[in-house]
C-alpha positions in Angstrom: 0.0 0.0 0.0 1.4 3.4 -0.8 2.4 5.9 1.7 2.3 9.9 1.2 4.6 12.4 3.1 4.4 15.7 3.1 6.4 18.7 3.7 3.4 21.1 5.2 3.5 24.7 4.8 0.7 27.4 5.2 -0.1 28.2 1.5 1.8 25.0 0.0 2.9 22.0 0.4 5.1 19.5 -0.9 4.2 15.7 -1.1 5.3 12.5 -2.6 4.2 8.9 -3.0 5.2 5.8 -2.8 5.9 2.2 -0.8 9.5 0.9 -2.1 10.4 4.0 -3.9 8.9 7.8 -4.9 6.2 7.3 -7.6 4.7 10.6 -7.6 6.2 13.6 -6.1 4.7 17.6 -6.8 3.4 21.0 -4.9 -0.1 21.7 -3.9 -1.6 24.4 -2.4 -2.6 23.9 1.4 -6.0 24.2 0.7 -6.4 21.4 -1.3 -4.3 19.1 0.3 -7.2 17.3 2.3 -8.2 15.9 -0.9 -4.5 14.8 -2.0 -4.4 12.6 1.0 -8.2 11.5 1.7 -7.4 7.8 -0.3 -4.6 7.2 2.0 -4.1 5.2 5.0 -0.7 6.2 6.4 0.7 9.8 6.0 4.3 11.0 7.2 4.8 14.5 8.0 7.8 16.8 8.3 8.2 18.2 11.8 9.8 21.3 11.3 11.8 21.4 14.6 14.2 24.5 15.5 18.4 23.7 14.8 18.6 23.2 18.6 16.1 20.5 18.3 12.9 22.1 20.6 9.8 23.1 18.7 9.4 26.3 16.8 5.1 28.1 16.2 5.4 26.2 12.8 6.2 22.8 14.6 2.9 23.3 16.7 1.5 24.6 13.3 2.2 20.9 11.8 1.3 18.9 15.1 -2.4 20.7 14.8 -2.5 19.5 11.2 -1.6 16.4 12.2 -4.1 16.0 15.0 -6.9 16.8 12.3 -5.7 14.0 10.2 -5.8 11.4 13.1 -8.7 12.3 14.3 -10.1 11.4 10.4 -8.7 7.9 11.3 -5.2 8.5 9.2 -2.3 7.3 10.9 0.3 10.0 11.4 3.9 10.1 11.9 6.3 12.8 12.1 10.1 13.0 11.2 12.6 15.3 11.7 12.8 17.4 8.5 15.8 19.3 9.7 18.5 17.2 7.4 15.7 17.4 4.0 15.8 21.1 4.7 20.1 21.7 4.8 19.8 19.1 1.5 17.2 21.3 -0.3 19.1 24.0 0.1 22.3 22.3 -0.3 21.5 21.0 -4.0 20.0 24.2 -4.5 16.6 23.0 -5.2 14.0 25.1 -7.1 11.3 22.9 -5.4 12.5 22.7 -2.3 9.1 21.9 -0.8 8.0 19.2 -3.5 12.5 17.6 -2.6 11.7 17.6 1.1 8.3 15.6 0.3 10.5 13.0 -1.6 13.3 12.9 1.2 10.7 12.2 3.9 9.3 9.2 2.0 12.6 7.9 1.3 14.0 8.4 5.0 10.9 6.3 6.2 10.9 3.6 3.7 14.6 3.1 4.2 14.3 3.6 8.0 10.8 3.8 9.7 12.1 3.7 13.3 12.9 7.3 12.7 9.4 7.8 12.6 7.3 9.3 15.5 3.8 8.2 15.8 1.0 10.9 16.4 -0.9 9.4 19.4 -3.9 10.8 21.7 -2.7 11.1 24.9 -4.5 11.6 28.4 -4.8 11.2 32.4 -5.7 8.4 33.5 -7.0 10.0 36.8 -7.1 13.6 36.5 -7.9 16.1 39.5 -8.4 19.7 39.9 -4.9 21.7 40.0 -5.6 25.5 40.4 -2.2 27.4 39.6 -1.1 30.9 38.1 1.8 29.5 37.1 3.0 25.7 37.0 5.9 23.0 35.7 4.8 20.2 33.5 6.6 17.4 32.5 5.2 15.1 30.2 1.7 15.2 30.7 -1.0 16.4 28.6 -3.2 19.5 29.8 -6.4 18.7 31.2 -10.2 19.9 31.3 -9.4 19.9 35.4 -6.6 22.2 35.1 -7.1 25.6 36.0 -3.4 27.0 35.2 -3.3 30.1 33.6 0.6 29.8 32.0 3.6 27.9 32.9 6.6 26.0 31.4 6.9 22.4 30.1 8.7 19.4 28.8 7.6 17.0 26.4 9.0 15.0 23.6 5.5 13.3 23.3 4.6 15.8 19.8 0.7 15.4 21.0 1.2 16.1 24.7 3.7 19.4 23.4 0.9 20.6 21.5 -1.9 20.6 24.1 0.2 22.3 26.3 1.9 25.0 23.8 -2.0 25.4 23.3 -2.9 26.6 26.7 -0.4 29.4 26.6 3.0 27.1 28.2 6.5 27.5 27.0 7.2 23.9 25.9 10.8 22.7 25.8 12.0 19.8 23.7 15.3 19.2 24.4 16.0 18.1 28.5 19.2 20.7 28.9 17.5 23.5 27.7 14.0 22.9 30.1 16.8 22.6 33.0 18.6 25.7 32.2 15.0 27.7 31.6 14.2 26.8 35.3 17.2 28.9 36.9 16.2 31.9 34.5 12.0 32.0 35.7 11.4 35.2 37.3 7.7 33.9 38.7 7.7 31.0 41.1 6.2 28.2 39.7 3.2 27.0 42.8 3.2 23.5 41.8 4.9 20.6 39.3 2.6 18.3 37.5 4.5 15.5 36.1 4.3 11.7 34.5 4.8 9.3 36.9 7.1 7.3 34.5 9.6 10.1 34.4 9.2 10.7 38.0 12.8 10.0 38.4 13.4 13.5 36.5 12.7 15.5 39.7 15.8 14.5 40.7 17.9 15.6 37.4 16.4 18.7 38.2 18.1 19.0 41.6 15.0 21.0 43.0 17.0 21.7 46.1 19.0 24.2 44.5 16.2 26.2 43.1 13.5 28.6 43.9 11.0 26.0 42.9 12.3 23.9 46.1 9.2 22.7 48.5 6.6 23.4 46.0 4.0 20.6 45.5 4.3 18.1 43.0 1.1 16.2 41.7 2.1 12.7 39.8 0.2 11.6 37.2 -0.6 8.2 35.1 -0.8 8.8 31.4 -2.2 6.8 28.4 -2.2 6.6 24.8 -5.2 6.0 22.8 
């Protein structure tokens, strides 16, 4: 069964088609994309993370489009389109948007375990947290939570996006969350975290920080 990737962009985007190798590669115009891809099954998307490897407004941009596809029933995954990018630009390519599209596919096809599945993710047990300001780290914002900002880890691309979309500062990359912490200016009044990266708290060294003795809620997660 073929497979389509795409390299999404607001008014275009680049795609390509194949299972074994590209068969069809081109540009379309964003609007008319939902049509492109309504035959097929599988779709891999280009997540257009920043150099330093955290997410960037058009990374969130993609994640959204790729929650609208999975809720359709399309399976979703994302790669790291940082490398097609440098090569587009590298070979000097016209179409950079219709090479990136071809790149994707290939990258997948030749290895899939790059690939990071699009998944629905939720509390198992959720509870009503009231904060101004809070620490999350990988778990998904929830109906219960009344937090009005905060900052956040998550490599999880679904649990990112629902907390980028309640107003948090979400950090990819571990080093770059821990540094943030010494720079808040507003103490955080709680942490919400997953209670499979628990051990984190230590990493953190909490001790040493203004966001010592603060309460921490733990939290079961799941993946629909």
């Amino acid at each position: 069964m073929s497979i389509i990737a795409i390299d999404y962009g607001k008014s275009k985007c680049g795609y390509a088609i194949g299972n074994v190798f590209v068969s069809e590669s081109g540009t379309i115009k964003t609007s008319e994309i939902h049509t492109k891809i309504s035959s097929f099954k599988k779709i891999i998307l280009g997540i257009p993370l920043s150099m330093s490897g955290n997410y960037s407004t058009q990374t969130f941009e993609v994640i959204k489009f790729g929650i609208k596809l999975l809720k359709q029933g399309k399976e979703v995954l994302f790669i790291d389109e940082r490398l097609t990018t440098q090569m587009a630009k590298a070979y000097q390519k016209k179409d950079d948007d219709r090479f990136s599209a071809e790149q994707l596919l290939l990258d997948y096809i030749n290895n899939p375990q790059r690939a990071k599945k699009l998944e629905i993710t939720k509390i198992k047990q959720p509870q009503e947290i009231k904060a101004e300001f809070a620490i999350i780290i990988e778990v998904p914002f929830d109906d219960k939570f009344n937090i009005s900002s905060g900052i956040a880890f998550s490599e999880d691309p679904y649990t990112a996006y629902t907390l980028f979309s309640k107003g948090f500062f979400v950090y990819r990359i571990f080093k770059d969350f821990f540094k943030s912490l010494s720079e808040i200016e507003k103490k955080p009044e709680c942490i919400i975290i997953n209670n499979e990266t628990r051990q984190m708290l230590s990493n953190l060294e909490l001790k040493d920080t203004q966001i010592a003795q603060i309460p921490v809620y733990s939290f079961n997660v799941t993946k629909e």
